[in-house]
C-alpha positions in Angstrom: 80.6 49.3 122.7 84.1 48.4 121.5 83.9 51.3 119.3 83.3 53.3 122.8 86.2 51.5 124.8 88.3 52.3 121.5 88.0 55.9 122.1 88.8 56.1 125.3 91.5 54.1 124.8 92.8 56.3 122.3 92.4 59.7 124.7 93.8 58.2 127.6 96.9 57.4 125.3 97.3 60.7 124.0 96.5 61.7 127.4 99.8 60.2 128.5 101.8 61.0 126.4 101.2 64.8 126.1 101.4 65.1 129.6 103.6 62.6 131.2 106.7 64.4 130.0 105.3 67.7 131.4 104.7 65.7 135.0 108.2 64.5 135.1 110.1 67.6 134.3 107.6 69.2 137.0 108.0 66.1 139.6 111.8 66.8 139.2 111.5 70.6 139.4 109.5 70.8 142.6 111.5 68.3 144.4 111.6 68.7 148.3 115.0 69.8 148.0 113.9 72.6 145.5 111.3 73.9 147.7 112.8 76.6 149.9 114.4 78.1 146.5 111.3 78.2 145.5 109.2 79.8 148.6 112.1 82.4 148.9 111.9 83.3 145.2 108.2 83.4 145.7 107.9 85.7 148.5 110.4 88.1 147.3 108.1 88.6 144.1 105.2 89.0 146.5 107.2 91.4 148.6 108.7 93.3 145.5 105.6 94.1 143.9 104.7 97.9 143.3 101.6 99.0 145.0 99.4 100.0 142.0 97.8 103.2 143.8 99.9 106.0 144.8 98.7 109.1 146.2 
């Protein structure tokens, strides 16, 4: 059983810190301020894409 709650122990630490740095950089990235950058850059890459068919 300890050997169990070891384990987990151990993932949930790795967890953390392979990922925590990647969740700050995005929490700061995707800040509300950020958003309608983000939104306009968005839908002028939806808007700009080529149509795939042409006849």
């Amino acid at each position: 059983m300890f050997l169990l709650l070891f384990f987990v122990l151990l993932i949930q630490f790795f967890t953390y810190w392979i990922f925590e740095p990647l969740a700050s950089f995005l929490e700061h990235v995707l800040e509300i301020s950020f958003s309608p950058i983000i939104a306009l850059l968005g839908l002028i890459l939806l808007f700009s894409a080529k149509t795939i068919e042409k006849n």
